[in-house]
C-alpha positions as CSV (number, residue, x, y, z in Angstrom):
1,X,48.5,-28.4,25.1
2,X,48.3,-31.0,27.9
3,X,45.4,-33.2,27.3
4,X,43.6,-36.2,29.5
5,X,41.6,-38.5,27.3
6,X,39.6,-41.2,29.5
7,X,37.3,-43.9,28.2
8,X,35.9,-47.0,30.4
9,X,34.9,-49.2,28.1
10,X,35.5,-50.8,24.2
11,X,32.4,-48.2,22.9
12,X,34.2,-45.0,24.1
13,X,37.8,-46.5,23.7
14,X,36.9,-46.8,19.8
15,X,35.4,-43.8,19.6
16,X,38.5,-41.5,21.5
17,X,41.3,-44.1,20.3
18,X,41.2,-42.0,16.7
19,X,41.3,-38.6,19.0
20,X,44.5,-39.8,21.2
21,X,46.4,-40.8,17.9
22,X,45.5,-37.4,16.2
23,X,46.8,-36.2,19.4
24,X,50.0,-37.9,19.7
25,X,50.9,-37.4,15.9
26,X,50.2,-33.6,16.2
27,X,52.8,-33.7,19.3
28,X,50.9,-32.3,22.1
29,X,51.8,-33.6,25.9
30,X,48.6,-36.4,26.4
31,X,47.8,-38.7,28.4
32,X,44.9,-41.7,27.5
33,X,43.7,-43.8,30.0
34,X,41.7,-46.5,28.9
35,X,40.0,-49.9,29.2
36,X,39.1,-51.7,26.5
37,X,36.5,-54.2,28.2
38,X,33.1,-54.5,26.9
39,X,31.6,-53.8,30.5
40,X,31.9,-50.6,31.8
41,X,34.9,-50.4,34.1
42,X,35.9,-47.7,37.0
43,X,39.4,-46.1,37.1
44,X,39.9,-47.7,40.4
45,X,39.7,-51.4,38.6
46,X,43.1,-50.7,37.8
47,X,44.2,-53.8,36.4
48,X,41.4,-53.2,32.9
49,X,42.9,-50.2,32.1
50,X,45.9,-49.5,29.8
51,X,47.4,-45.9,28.7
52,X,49.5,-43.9,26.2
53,X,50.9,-41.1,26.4
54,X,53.2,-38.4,25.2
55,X,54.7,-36.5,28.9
56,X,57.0,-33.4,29.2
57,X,60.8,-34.9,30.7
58,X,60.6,-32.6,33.8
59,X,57.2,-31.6,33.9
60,X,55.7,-31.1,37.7
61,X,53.3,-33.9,38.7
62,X,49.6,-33.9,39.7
63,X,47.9,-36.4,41.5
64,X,43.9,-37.1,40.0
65,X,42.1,-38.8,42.9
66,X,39.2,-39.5,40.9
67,X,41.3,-41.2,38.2
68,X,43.7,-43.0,40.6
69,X,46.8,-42.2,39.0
70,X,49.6,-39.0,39.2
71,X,49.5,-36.8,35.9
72,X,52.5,-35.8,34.7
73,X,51.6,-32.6,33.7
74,X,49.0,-30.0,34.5
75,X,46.0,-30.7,32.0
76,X,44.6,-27.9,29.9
77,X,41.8,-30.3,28.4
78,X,39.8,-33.2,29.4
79,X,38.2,-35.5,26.6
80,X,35.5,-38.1,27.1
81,X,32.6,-39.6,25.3
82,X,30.5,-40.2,28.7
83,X,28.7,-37.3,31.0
84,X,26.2,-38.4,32.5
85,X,27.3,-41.4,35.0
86,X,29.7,-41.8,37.2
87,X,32.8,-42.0,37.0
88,X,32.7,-39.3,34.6
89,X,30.6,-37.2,36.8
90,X,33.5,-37.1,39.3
91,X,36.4,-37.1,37.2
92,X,34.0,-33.5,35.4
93,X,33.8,-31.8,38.6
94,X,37.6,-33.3,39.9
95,X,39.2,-31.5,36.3
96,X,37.0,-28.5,36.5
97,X,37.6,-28.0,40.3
98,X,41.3,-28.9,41.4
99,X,42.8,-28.2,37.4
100,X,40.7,-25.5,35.9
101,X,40.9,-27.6,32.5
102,X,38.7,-27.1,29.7
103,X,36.2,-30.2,29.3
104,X,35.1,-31.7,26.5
105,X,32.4,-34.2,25.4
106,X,32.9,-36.1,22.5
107,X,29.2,-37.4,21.4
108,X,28.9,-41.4,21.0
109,X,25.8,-42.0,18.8
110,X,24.3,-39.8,15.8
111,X,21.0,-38.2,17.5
112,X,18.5,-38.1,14.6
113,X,15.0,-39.1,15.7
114,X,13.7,-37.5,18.4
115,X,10.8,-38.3,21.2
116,X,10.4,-38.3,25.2
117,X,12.8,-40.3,25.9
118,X,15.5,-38.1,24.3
119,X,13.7,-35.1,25.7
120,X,13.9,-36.5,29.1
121,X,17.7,-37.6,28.6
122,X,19.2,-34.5,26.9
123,X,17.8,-32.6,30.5
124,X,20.1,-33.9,32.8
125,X,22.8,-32.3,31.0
126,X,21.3,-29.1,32.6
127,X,22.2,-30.9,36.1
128,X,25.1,-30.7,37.8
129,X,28.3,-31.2,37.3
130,X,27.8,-32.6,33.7
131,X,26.4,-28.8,33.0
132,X,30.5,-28.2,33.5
133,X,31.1,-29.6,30.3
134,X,32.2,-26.7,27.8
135,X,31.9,-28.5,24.5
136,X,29.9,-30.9,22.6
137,X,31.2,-32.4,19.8
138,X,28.4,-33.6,17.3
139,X,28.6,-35.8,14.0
140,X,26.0,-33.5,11.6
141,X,24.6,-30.1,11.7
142,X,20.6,-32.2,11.8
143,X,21.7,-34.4,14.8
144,X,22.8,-31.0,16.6
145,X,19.4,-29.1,15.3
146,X,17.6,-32.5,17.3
147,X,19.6,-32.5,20.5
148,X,18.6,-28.0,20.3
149,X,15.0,-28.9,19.9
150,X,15.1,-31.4,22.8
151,X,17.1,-28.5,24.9
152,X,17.0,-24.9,23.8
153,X,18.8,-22.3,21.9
154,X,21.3,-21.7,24.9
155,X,22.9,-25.3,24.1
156,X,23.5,-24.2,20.8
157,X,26.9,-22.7,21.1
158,X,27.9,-25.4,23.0
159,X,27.8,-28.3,20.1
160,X,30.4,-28.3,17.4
161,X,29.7,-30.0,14.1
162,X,32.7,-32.1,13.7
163,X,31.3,-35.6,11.8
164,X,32.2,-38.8,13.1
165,X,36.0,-39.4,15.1
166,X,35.2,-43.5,15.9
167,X,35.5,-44.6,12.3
168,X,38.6,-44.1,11.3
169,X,42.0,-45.6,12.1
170,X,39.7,-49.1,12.3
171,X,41.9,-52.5,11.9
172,X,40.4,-55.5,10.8
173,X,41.4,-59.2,11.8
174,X,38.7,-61.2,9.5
175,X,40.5,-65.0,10.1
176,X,40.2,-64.7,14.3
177,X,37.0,-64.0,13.8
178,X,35.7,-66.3,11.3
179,X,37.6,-69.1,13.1
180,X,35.5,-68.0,16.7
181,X,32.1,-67.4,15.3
182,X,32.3,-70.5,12.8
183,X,31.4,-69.2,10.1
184,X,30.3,-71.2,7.0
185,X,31.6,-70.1,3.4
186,X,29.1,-71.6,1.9
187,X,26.4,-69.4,3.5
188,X,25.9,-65.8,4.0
189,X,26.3,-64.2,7.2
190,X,23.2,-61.6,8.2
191,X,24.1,-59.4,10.9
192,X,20.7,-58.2,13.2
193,X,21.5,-55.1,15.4
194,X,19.4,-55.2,19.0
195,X,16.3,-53.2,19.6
196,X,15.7,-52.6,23.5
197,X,12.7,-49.9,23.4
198,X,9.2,-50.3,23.4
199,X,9.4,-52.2,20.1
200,X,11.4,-55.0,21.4
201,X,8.9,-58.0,20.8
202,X,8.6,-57.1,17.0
203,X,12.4,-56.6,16.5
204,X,12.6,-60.3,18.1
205,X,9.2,-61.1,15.7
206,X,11.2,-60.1,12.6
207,X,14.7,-61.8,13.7
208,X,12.6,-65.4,14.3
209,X,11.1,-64.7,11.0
210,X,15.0,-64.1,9.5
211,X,16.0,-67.4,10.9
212,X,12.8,-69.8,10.0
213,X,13.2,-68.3,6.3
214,X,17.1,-68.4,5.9
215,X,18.1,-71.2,8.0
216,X,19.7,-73.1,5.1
217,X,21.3,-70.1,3.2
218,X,22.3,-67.8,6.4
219,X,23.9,-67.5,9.7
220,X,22.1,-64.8,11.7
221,X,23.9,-63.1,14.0
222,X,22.6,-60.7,16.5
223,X,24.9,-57.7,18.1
224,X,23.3,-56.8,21.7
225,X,23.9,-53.7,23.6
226,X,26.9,-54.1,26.2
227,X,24.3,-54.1,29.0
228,X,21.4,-55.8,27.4
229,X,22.0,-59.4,28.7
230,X,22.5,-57.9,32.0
231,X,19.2,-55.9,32.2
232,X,16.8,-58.0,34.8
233,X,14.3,-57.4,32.0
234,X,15.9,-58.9,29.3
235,X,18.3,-61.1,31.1
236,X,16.5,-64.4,30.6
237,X,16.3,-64.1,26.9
238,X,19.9,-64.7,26.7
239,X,22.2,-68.6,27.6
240,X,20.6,-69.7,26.1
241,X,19.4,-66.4,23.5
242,X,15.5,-66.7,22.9
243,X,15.6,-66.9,19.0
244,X,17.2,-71.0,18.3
245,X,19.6,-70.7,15.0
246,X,21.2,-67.3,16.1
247,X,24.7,-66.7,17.3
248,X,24.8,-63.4,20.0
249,X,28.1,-61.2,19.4
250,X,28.5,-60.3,22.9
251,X,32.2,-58.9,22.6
252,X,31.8,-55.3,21.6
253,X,35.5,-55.7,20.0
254,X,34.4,-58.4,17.3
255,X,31.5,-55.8,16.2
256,X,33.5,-53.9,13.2
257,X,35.0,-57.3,11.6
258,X,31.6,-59.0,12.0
259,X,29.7,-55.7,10.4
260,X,32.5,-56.3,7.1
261,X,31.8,-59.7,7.2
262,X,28.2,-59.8,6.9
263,X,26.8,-58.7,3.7
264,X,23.0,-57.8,5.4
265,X,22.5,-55.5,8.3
266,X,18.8,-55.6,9.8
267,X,18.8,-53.0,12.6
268,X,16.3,-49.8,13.2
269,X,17.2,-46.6,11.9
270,X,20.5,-45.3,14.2
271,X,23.9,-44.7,14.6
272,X,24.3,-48.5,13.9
273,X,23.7,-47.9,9.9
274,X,27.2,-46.5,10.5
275,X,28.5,-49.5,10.6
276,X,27.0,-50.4,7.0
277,X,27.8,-46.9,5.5
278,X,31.5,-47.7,6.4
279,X,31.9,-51.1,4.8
280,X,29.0,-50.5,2.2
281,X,26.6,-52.9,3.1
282,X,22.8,-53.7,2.3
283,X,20.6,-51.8,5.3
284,X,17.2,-53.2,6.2
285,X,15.6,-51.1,8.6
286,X,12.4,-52.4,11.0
287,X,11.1,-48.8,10.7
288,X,8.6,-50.3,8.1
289,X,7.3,-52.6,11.0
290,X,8.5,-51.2,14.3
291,X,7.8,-47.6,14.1
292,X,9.7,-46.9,16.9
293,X,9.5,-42.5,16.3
294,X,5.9,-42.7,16.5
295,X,5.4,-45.1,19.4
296,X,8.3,-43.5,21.6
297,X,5.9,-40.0,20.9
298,X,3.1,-41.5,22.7
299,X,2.3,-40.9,26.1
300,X,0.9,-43.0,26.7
301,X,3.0,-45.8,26.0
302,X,5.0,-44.3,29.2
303,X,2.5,-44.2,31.2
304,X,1.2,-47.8,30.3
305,X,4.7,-49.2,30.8
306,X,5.6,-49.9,34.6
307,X,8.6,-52.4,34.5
308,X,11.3,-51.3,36.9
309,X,14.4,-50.0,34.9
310,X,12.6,-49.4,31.7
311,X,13.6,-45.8,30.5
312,X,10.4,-45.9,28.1
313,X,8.5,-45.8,31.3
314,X,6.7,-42.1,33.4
315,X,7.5,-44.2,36.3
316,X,11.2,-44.6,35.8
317,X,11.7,-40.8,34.7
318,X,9.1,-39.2,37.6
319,X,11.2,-41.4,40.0
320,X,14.7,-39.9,38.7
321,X,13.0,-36.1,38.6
322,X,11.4,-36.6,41.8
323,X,7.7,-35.8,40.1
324,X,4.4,-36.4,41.9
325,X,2.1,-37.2,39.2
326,X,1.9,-37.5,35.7
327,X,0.7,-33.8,35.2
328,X,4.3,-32.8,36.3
329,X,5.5,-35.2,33.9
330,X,3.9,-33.9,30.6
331,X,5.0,-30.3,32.1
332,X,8.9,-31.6,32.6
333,X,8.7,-33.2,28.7
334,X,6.5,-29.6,27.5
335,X,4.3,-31.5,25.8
336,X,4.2,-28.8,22.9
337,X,7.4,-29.9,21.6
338,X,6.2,-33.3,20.2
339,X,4.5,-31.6,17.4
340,X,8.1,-30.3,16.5
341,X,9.3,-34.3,17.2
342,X,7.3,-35.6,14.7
343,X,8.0,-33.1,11.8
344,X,11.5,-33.5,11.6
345,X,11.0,-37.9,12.6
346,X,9.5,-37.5,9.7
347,X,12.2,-35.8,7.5
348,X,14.8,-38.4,8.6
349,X,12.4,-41.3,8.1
350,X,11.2,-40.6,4.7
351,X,15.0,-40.5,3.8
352,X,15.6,-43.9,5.5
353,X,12.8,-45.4,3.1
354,X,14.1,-43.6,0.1
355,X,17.5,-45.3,0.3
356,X,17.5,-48.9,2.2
357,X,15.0,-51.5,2.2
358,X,12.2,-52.0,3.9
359,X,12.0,-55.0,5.9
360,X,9.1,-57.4,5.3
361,X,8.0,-60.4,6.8
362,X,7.9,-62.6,3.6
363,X,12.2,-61.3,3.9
364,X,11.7,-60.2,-0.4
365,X,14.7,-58.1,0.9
366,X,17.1,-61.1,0.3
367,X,16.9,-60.6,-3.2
368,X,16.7,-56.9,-3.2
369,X,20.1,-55.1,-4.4
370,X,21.7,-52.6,-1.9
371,X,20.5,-49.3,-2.5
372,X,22.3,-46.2,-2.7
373,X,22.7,-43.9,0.2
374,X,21.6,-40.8,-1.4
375,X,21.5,-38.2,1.0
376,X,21.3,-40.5,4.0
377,X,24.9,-40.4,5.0
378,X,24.9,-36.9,5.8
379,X,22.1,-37.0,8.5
380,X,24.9,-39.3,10.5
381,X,28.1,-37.3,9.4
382,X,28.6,-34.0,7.8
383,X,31.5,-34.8,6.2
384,X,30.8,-38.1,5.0
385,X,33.1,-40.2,6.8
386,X,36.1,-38.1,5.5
387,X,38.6,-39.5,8.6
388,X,39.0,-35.7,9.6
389,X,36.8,-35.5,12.9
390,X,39.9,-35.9,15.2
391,X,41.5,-33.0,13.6
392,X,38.7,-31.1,13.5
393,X,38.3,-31.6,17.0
394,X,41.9,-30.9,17.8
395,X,41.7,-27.7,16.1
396,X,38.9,-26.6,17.9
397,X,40.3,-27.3,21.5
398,X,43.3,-25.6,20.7
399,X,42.1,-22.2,19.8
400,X,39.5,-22.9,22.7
401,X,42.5,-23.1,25.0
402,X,44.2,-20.2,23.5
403,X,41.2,-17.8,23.7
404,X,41.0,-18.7,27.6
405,X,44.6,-18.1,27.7
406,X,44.5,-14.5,26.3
């Protein structure tokens, strides 16, 4: 097989890095262009991007205008973790087009709760050219039963259950980062994950509460999303951050040595518990106090929230859908499927109670033992973490490619 694996930032890099080495060791003609910034970066900002590659000695050349480059072979297959933006958009309909490969979508983050938003999101992957994509691949047979409730039946063929490629093949480097982030041995190191929906105000409640009750036994640290110091609404909590006492891991490369190193991990329930599951650490979730699955299920908190660039907002999505009034936007959601929303919220939450800790204000979760998983694990990866994704996902695309080539 000939395969192009593309990622533009550190998030998909880690996430497909595990996919091009499966690749290389099983000996298949590849090529993986990547960046490894934590910004999102285009193909044409040539000098952030890197590659690897396994290419054919006499092998004709093709020359990929969206991707800047020539390709030394024809591809068969074109991997990425990214649809629904550009570049990716381009490079879809430039593979699908001009090389007739085979594309496939490798998913990023572990979709378990579901509400508008996600409704609202999973849609545009009915527009084109992102509806070019031939394959999903998924993490856990519940996450793709949410992403089918959000869509419809017809999408379920299209997502494989794989589990999890992004944690595996992980290398640590513990001393550079205790020397850059200061950290104290003679204190613990709590590690708060960022909250950015509609519950914002009582993540940042909770993580001044952290600090004021810790600040002589703790660092806090607080891992932001890529963007979120960038986004005009959150851009002037940040240099200096808005909670005093807390140090803000901006570099998405330090994440998986600072999620060993910190024994407590305070985050809402998502694909960030991964992070714990992998380096068996102590969850907290804010579920007990945010309650983000029932608030994000209430229309009205859309049509209450006007900020400009605010995805929790009916003005943002009516504006992106071109919709004339709010009537069109309960039709384009189909309001009946909240009902369905909230039953299986439900399943998944009660499972996140069962087996981490609550959070509560008076922080009693200091001195609360890490619970056991249970069953949780397996609502984020089928296989439990069992390093296999990236073959399983190999496997796949090869007997994809062979059927088309019958």
């Amino acid at each position: 097989m000939n395969i192009i694996i593309y990622a533009g930032d550190n998030k998909y890099f880690k996430t497909l890095l595990p996919v091009a080495l499966k690749t290389k060791e099983m000996g298949h003609n590849f090529l993986f262009l990547f960046c490894e910034e934590t910004q999102l970066m285009f193909p044409h900002q040539k000098e952030y991007f890197s590659y690897d590659g396994k290419f054919p000695e006499d092998g004709e050349s093709f020359y990929s205008e969206t991707l800047g480059i020539n390709i030394p072979f024809k591809p068969d297959a074109l991997i990425i973790a990214r649809e629904r933006w550009q570049p990716e958009q381009s490079i879809i309909l430039e593979f699908k087009k001009k090389f007739g490969a085979s594309v496939y979508c490798v998913e990023v983050s572990s979709h378990l709760v579901n509400n508008i938003e996600n409704r609202l999101e999973m849609l545009s992957r009915q527009n084109f050219p992102q509806n070019m994509v031939d394959y999903f691949f998924e993490h856990s047979q519940f996450a793709k039963e949410r992403r089918i409730d959000c869509m419809d039946e017809s999408y379920r063929n299209k997502s494989i259950v794989v589990g999890n490629p992004r944690f595996s093949n992980i290398t640590l480097n513990e001393s550079r980062i205790r020397e850059k982030y200061g950290l104290d041995p003679n204190k613990k190191q709590i590690l708060f994950w960022g909250v950015i929906n509609t519950t914002r105000d009582t993540a940042i409640k909770a993580l001044q509460t952290i600090v004021e009750k810790t600040k002589e036994t703790h660092q806090v640290f607080y891992k932001c999303y890529p963007g979120e110091p960038y986004n005009a609404k959150f851009s002037n909590q940040f240099n200096p951050f808005i909670v005093d006492g807390v140090q803000v891991i901006y570099d998405e490369d330090d994440i998986f040595d600072m999620a060993n190193i910190c024994d407590t991990h305070v985050c809402q329930a998502s694909s960030v518990f991964n992070f714990a599951f992998y380096f068996n650490k102590k969850i907290v979730n804010l579920d007990s106090v945010c309650k983000s699955h029932e608030r994000m299920n209430d229309i009205d908190t859309y049509i209450n929230e006007v900020g400009n660039g605010v995805e929790d907002s009916a003005k943002f999505w009516m504006n992106i859908w071109n919709l004339n009034s709010i009537d069109d936007f309960k039709n384009l959601i189909g309001m009946e499927r909240i009902d369905k929303f909230k039953e299986t919220n439900q399943k998944f939450i009660q499972s996140v109670h069962q087996n981490t800790i609550d959070f509560d204000w008076e922080c009693e979760f200091l001195n609360q033992d890490k619970k056991n998983y249970g069953d949780l694990i397996t609502f984020f990866d089928e296989y439990n973490f069992d390093g296999d994704a990236s073959s399983r996902i190999l496997e796949f695309i090869e007997n994809d490619i062979n059927r088309r080539d019958i």
